[in-house]
Every structure is written in structure tokens, then in C-alpha cells.
C-alpha positions in Angstrom: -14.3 -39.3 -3.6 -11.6 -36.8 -2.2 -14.9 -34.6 -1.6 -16.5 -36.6 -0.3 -13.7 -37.7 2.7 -13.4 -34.1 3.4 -16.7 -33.6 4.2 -16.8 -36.2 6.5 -13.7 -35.2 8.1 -14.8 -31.4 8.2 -18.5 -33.1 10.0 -16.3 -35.4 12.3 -14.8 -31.9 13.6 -18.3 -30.1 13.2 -19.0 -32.6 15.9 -16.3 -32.1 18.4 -16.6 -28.1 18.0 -20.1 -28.0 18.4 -19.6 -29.4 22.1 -17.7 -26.3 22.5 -19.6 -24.1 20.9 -22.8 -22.1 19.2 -22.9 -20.2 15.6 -23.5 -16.7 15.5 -23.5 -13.1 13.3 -22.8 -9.1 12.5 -22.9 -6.6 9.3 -24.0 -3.4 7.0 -25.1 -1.3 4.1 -23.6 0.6 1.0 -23.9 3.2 -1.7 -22.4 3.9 -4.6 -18.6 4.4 -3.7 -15.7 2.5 -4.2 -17.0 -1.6 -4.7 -13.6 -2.4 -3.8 -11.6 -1.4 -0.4 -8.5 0.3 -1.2 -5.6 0.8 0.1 -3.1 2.4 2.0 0.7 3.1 2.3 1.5 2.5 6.1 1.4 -0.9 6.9 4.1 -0.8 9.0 2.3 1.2 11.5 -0.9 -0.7 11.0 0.6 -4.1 11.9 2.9 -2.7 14.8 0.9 -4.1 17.5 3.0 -8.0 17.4 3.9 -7.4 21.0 1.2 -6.1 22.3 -1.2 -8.8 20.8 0.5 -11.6 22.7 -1.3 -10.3 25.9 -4.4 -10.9 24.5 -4.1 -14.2 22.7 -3.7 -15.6 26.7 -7.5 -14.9 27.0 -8.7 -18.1 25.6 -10.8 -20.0 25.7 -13.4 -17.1 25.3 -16.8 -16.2 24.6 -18.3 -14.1 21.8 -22.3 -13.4 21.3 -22.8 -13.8 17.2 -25.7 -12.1 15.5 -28.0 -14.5 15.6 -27.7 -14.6 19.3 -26.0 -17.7 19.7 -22.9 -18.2 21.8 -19.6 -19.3 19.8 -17.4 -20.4 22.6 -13.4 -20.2 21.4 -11.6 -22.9 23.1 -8.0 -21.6 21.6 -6.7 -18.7 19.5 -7.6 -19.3 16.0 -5.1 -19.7 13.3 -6.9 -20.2 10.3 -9.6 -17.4 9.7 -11.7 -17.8 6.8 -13.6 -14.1 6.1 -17.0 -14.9 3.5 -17.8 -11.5 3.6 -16.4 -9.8 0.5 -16.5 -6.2 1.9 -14.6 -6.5 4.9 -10.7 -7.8 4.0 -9.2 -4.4 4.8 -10.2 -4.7 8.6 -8.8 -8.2 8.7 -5.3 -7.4 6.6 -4.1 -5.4 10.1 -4.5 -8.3 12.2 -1.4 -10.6 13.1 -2.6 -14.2 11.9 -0.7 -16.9 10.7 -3.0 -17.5 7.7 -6.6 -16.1 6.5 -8.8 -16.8 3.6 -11.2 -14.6 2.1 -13.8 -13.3 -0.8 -12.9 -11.0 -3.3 -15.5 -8.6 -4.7 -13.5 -8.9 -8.2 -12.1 -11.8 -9.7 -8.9 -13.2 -8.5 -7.5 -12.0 -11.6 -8.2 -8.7 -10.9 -8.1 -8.7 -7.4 -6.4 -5.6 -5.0 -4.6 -8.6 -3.4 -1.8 -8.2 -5.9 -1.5 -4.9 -5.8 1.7 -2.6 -4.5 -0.4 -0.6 -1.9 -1.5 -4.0 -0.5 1.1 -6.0 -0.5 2.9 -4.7 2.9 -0.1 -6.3 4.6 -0.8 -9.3 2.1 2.9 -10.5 2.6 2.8 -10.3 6.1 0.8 -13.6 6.1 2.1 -17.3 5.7 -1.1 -18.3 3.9 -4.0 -16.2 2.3 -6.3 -18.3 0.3 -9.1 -17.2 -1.6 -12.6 -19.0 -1.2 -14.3 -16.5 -3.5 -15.0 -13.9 -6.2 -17.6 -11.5 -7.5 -18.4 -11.7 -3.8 -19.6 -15.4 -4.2 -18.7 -17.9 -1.6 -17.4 -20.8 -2.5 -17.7 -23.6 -0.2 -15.8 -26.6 -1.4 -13.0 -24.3 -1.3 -13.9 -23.1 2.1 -14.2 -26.8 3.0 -11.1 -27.5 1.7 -8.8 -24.9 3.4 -10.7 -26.2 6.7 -10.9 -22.5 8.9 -10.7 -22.6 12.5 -13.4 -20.1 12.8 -14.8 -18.1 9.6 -16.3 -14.3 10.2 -19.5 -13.3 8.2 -22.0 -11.1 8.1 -25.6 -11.2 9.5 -26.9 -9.8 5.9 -24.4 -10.2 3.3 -24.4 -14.1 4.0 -28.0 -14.7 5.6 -28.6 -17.0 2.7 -25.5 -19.3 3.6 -25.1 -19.0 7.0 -26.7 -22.7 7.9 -23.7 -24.3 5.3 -21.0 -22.2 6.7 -21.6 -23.3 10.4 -21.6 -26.9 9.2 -17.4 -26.2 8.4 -16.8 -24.4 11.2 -17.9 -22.1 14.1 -19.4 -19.4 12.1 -19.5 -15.6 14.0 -22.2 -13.4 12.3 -21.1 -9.5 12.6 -25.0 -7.9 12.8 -25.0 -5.6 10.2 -28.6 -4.7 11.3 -26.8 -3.0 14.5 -23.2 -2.0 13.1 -22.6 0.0 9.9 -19.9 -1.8 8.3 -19.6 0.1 5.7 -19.1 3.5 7.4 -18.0 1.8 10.8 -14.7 0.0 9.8 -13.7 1.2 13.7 -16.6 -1.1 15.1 -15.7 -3.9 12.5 -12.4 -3.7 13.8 -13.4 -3.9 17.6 -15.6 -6.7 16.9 -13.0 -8.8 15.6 -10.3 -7.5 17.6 -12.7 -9.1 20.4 -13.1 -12.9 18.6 -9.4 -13.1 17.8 -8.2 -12.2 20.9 -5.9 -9.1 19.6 -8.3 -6.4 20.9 -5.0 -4.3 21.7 -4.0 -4.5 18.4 -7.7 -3.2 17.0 -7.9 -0.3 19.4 -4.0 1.1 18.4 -5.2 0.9 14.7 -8.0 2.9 15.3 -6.0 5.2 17.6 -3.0 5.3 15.3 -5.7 6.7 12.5 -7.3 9.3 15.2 -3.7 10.6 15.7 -3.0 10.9 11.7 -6.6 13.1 11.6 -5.7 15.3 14.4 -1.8 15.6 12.7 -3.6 15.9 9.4 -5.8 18.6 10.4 -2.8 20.4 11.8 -1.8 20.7 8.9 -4.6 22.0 6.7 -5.6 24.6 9.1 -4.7 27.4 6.3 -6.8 25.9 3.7 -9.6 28.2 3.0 -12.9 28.1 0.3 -15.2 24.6 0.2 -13.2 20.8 -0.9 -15.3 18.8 -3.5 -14.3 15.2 -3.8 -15.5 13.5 -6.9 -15.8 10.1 -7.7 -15.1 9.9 -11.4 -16.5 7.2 -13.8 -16.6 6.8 -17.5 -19.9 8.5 -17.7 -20.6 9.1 -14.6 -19.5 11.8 -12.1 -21.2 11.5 -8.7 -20.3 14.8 -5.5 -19.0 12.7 -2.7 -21.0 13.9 0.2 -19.9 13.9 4.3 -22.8 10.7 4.6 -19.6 8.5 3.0 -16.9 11.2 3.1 -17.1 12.6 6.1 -13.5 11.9 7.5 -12.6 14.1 4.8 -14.5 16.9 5.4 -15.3 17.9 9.3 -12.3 16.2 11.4 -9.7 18.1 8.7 -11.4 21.1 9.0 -12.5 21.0 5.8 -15.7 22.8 4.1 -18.0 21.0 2.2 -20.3 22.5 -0.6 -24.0 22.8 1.1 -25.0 20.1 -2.0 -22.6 17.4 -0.1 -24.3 17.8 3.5 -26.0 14.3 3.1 -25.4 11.7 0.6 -23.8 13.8 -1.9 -25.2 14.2 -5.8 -24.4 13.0 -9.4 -23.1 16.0 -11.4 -23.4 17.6 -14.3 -21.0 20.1 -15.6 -23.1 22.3 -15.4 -24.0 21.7 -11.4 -20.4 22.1 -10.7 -20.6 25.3 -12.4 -23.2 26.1 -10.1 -21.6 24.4 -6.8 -17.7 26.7 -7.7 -15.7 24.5 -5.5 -12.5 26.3 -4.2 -11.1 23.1 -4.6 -12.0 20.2 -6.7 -10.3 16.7 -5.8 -10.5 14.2 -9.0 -11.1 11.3 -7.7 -10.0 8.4 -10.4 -11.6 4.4 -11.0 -9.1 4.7 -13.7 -6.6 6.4 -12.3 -4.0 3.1 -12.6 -5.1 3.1 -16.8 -5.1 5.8 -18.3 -6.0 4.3 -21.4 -9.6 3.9 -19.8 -12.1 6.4 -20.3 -13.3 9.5 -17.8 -16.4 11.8 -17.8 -13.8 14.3 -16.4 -11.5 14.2 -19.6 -14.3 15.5 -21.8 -15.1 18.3 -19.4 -12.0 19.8 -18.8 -12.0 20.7 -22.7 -15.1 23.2 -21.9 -15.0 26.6 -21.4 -17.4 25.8 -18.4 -14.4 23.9 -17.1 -11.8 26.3 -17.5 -14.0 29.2 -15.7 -14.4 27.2 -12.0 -12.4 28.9 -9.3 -10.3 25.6 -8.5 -9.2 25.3 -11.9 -8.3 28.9 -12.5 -6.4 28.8 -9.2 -5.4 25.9 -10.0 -6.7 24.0 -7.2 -7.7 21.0 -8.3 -6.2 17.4 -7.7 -6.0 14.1 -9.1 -6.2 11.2 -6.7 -7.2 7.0 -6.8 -10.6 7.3 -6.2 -11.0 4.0 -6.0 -8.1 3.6 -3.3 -9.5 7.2 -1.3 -13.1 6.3 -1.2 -13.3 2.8 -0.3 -14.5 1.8 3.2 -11.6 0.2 5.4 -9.2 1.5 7.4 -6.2 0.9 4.6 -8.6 2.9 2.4 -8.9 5.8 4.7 -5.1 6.3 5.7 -4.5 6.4 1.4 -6.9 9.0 1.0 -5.9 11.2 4.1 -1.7 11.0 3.1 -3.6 11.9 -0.7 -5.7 14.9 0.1 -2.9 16.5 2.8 -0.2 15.9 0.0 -2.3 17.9 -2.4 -3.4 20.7 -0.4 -0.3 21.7 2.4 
């Protein structure tokens, strides 16, 4: 019964909105990095735009074209954004919103949410719900927590899309046209744009440009080619500049010719071959040690113990599930991790 009422109220609203508005759409592609978006240190300076953000939230009611072409007309600046697309939370964490829900690519139980690097920007909110896990929507519970507006993507939730613009004006980020996986700065602009803090997206993306040029300041002495691997239990894989690249090129950093592209799974033996100058270990256990990692068997080899990195005892450990995820939060971790290893 209590379902049922809230679907009729959520249609009675459907009904009003849609006099208002049209549904629409945006979003991406992957590989094998981090599943999970990490996370970074400096929330304070990502969510220092308060002020400035007030400007833009005057510029309502507004306009936005979704993905599927349709027009979402915003009469008012939303206060409850629902996110269905389980890849993008980092870009929305920066944003100054009273409350947001989203969907977690993990279960709740195991979710970043609760973690110390996120929590600067999780506690910042009055309300984050989640509305699902293992990257699963779940709409009663999106029903339930009855968004103002809810942001998904063009290819990740093409098979939903019809349901989630039955709860509210749904905005499709086209993923045919916008990497979101390598473009967290267009993800950022594009919702910047709907919620009406476009200020706010452009000084985190500027804010980041100004860390990279600091960052690169810094490293200008580092000499020899920068590996970053993305260690598993079994699996080691060469992070190449395709998914990497803001840690390679804009910190002056050389990559190995085998990481120009999409980078490689290793053997030891190929890293033998490849004789970084420096080898950065990056972690999915790196929080449990208790865990196994393809790199603890290899460092008892006398392969191991000949690479130039390890004899001159350049090599790293980092969260390589933090430094290689996708997002903006992700990025500034890895950047504060790699110039704290090698200035």
C-alpha cells in the first residue's frame, strides 16, 4: 500500500514537471583500472567555491539539451540530486548541494563512502542516500527519496532510462560524445551547467590545472622513464598514458615506449625487459595487507632485485585503487602520491 501511494504521488508530480519539462542524456567507456573512483586529500580546496556558486544558482529557471535530444527545462535550483550512474560520484562529491543520492559500484558495506579520504566531501552534505549497489539501480529506493532531478548516463542506464524519467526529470550525459571515463573535466562542466554552479566546476578543474603545473615544477629533476603498475593478486597490468596520461606528459614524466597506448599486462620477466628507472606500486590491497599481491612474490626473485629502480631504490608504493581511478578526487590523490615519492 505505502508503495503503492508513492507512486502515485511521485506520477501526480511527473505530471506537473512534465509541463515544464522534456527528459534527456550523456556518458562513456572503460578499461581495466580502478572499478572504484578514489580519492583525494583536499576537499577543502575542491568545495571552496560556496560563494561563488550563489551567482549561478540565480540563473534559473534554465534550459539543458539531454542526450537523447530532448529539452529538460529547470524551473528552480535542484536540491535533491539523485546520480544512477555508478561511475560518476567523484564529479558530483565537489558540488555544494544540500542532499544527493547515488549508486555504488560496491556494496554499501564496502562502499568508499565511509572511507577517511572521502569523508571531507561526504560530510559536507545534509543527506546522501544510496539508491544502489554493484552498480544496480534501485528504483523503489529512488522513488522513495523523490529527487528533484536525477543525472544518468546515455549508455550505462539506456536500459532504464524510460523508468527513471517517470520519477523525475531525467538528464542523460551522452557518453557516445563525452568520455566519462577519461573526461572527468567535461563531466564536471556538464553538470556544473544543470545545477547551476558552473563557477564552482570550472575552479575545480582550474584548481587541478594549477596543482599539475605546481606539480611539474617540482619534478623537473627527475630523470630515467616512471612505470605505474596496477597491482592485483595475480595480475600485474603496465598503466599506459591512454588511462594515465596526467601522470606521465603534463609532469614531465617519461613513459616506457610499452605504455604509449593502453599500456600492457606484465610479466616479470617483461619488466625485466622494460628497466624502469622508476617503478610506482600501485596497490588494490594497499589498505589490507593481509590480502594477497602478484608483486609480493616477485620481489623475492633475483629478477626483481637486478631492475634499476629497485637497485636505486626507486621504487614506490602507492593506493592504486585511490591513484588510478577516474574522478577528479582520484587524480588530486595520485598527483600529492607520486610528487611525495619522487621530490
Amino acid at each position: 500500500m505505502k508503495t503503492a501511494k508513492l507512486r502515485m504521488a511521485a506520477a501526480c508530480l511527473l505530471m506537473f514537471v512534465m509541463m515544464l519539462v522534456s527528459a534527456c542524456s550523456n556518458a562513456g567507456t572503460a578499461n581495466h583500472a580502478a572499478t572504484e573512483a578514489p580519492a583525494a586529500t583536499d576537499a577543502a580546496e575542491n568545495t571552496s567555491g560556496n560563494n561563488a556558486t550563489a551567482g549561478d544558482s540565480a540563473a534559473f529557471p534554465r534550459t539543458v539539451t539531454s542526450a537523447d535530444g530532448k529539452e529538460v527545462t529547470i524551473a528552480e535550483q535542484p536540491k535533491k540530486i539523485a546520480l544512477v550512474h555508478w561511475g560518476l560520484t567523484q564529479e558530483l562529491l565537489g558540488f555544494e548541494l544540500p542532499s544527493i543520492a547515488v549508486t555504488l559500484p560496491f556494496t554499501a558495506k564496502n562502499s568508499f563512502l565511509d572511507s577517511d579520504v572521502y569523508k571531507p566531501y561526504v560530510e559536507k552534505f545534509d543527506e546522501v542516500t544510496v539508491v544502489g549497489e554493484n552498480t544496480a539501480v534501485n528504483l523503489e529506493a529512488l522513488l522513495q527519496y523523490e529527487p528533484d532531478i536525477i543525472l544518468a548516463g546515455s549508455v550505462t542506464n539506456k536500459d532504464i532510462t524510460d523508468q527513471l524519467s517517470q520519477i523525475a526529470p531525467t538528464v542523460l550525459i551522452d557518453e557516445e560524445k563525452t568520455n566519462v571515463w577519461m573526461d572527468w573535466q567535461g563531466v564536471i562542466t556538464q553538470f556544473g551547467d544543470i545545477l547551476g554552479q558552473e563557477t564552482l566546476a570550472k575552479q575545480t578543474i582550474d584548481d587541478f590545472s594549477a596543482k599539475v603545473e605546481e606539480a611539474k615544477t617540482q619534478l623537473g629533476d627527475v630523470e630515467g622513464t616512471v612505470a605505474y603498475l596496477q597491482v592485483r593478486d595475480k595480475n600485474i597490468w603496465l598503466q599506459g598514458t591512454t588511462y594515465a596520461g596526467d601522470y606521465y606528459e603534463p609532469l614531465g614524466l617519461n613513459a616506457p615506449e610499452e605504455a604509449k597506448g593502453d599500456g600492457i599486462e606484465l610479466t616479470l620477466e617483461g619488466l625485466s625487459a622494460i628497466n624502469p628507472d622508476h617503478i610506482f606500486l600501485g596497490y588494490f590491497n594497499y589498505n589490507d595487507k593481509s590480502l594477497a599481491a602478484l608483486s609480493d612474490e616477485w620481489e623475492q626473485s633475483e629478477v626483481w632485485k637486478k631492475l634499476k629502480a629497485v637497485q636505486q631504490n626507486q621504487v614506490y608504493a602507492i593506493n592504486g585503487e585511490l591513484a588510478y581511478g577516474y574522478g577528479p578526487i582520484s587524480k588530486i590523490n595520485g598527483l600529492a602520491a607520486i610528487v611525495d615519492a619522487l621530490k
